[in-house]
N, C-alpha and C positions, 0 to 999 in steps of 0.2 A: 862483175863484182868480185872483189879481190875474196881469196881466203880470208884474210884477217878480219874483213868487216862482217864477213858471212855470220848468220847467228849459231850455223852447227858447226862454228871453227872449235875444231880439240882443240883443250887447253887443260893445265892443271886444275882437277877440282877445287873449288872454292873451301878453305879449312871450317872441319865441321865443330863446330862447338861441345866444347868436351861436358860430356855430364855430368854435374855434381851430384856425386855419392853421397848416402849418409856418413857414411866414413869420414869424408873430407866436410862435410857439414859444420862451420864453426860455431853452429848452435846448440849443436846436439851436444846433451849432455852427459858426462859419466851414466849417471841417472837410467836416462832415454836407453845407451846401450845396454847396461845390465837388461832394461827391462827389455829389449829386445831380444834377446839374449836367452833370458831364464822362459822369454814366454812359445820361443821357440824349442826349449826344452821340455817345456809341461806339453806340447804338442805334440812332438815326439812320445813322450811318454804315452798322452791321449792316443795316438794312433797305433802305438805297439800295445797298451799295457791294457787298453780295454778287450781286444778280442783274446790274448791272454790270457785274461782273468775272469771274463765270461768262460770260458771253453773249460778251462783247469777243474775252476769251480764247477762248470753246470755238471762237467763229466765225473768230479771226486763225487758229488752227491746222489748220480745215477747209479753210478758201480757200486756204491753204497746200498742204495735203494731198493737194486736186482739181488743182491745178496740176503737182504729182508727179505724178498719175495721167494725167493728160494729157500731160503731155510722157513719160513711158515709156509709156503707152499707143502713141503714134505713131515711138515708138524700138526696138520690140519687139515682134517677133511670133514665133509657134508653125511649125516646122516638124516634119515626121516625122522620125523618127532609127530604125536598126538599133542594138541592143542586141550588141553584138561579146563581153563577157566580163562577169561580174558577180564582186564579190569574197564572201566570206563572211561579215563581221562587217553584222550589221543594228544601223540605230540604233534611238534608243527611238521614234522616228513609226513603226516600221515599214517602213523603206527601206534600200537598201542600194546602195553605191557602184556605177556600172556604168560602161564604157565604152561609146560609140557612136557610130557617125559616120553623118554627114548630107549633104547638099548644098546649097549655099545659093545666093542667086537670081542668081550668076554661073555656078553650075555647076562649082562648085570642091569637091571633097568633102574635107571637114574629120572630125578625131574630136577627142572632149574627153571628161572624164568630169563624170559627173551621177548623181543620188540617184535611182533607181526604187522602185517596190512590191518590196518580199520576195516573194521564189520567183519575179518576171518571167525569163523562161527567155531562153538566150543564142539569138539571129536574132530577136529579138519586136519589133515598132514600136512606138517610144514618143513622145509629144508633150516637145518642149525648145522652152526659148525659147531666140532668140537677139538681138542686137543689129542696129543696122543695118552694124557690119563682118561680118555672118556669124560672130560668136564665142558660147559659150555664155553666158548673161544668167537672171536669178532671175526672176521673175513679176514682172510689176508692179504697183503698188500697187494696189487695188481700192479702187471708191467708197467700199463697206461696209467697208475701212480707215480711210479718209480720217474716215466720219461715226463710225466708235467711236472716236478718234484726237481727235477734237472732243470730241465728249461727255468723255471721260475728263479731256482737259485743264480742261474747263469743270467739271465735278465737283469736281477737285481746285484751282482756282482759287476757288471758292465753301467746301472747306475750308479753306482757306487764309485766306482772311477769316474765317473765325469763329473759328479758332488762335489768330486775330491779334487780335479785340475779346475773346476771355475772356483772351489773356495780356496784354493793354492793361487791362483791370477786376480781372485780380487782382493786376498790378502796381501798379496806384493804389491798390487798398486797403490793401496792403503797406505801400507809403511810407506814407500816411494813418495807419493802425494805429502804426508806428514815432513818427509827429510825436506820434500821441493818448496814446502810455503813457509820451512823455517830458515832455510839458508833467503830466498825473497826477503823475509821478516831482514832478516842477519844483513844484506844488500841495502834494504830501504833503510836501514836505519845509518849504512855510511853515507848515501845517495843524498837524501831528504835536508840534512842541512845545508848541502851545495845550492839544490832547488831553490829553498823558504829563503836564503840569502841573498838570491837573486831580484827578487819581489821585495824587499828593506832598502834597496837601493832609491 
């Protein structure tokens, strides 16, 4: 058997069929490219501008947060307190209004009222905070507030961007849509006499 008839005779490859691009696409429209285009950019966007702005944010409102917790931390602390009378209505944590008085680091003894445990029995010591005048004062913020207080803001800061590239993508298509069935509209109306005059014949 000669080379030439052999089936593994070398030979130039057979020419490969060139693929048509959207580029060279003679369908695609101005339209089509923008929208390609801009939705490649809100993508962009979405993939830089969410961890971004998650992070920016979640971290401005922690450093924030820790800064609260520090200056009430050093503006407030715990003294014991006498439980003098307790009222009857409980809230829904389980507490219940009570009055007590304390002494504070003058040696002044003060009463205020404050929220206890349910059923706390009237003479019982209870821990209250107070301020630095000696008056009654709420807890102070905790670290493990400060860092869910972050997180949250930053969670919701990272929805927030993506609210904002799907209502950016489905408003362009919107407009886009609007432009593409009025220029149709604008076609059928050169088109449609050609057509109807063909069917008169």
């Amino acid at each position: 058997m000669s080379a030439q008839n052999s089936p593994h005779a070398s030979g130039p490859p057979p020419p490969r069929q060139a693929q048509a691009s959207k580029r060279a696409n003679p369908l695609r429209r101005p339209s089509d490219k923008f929208e390609s285009w801009f939705l490649r950019f809100l993508m962009l966007v979405l993939v830089l501008g969410l961890p971004v702005a998650a992070l920016s944010a979640g971290l401005t409102v922690y450093e924030s947060s820790m800064r609260t917790v520090q200056a009430q931390s050093a503006q407030r602390h715990e003294v014991a307190a006498r439980v003098m009378s307790t009222s009857q209505g409980v809230t829904t944590e389980g507490e219940q209004q009570a009055k007590v008085r304390w002494t504070d680091d003058n040696g002044t003894v003060r009463t205020g009222a404050t929220l206890v445990d349910s059923g706390t029995a009237k003479g019982a010591t209870v821990r209250v905070w107070v301020d630095q005048d000696g008056g009654l004062s709420s807890q102070p913020m905790s670290e493990l507030n400060a860092t869910t207080t972050g997180w949250f803001v930053g969670g919701m800061a990272a929805i927030g961007v993506g609210v904002g590239f799907y209502a950016a993508r489905a408003g362009m298509c919107r407009v886009l849509d609007r432009r593409r069935y009025a220029q149709w509209d604008a076609e059928w109306d050169l088109v449609e006499p050609l057509w109807s005059a063909r069917f008169r014949r």
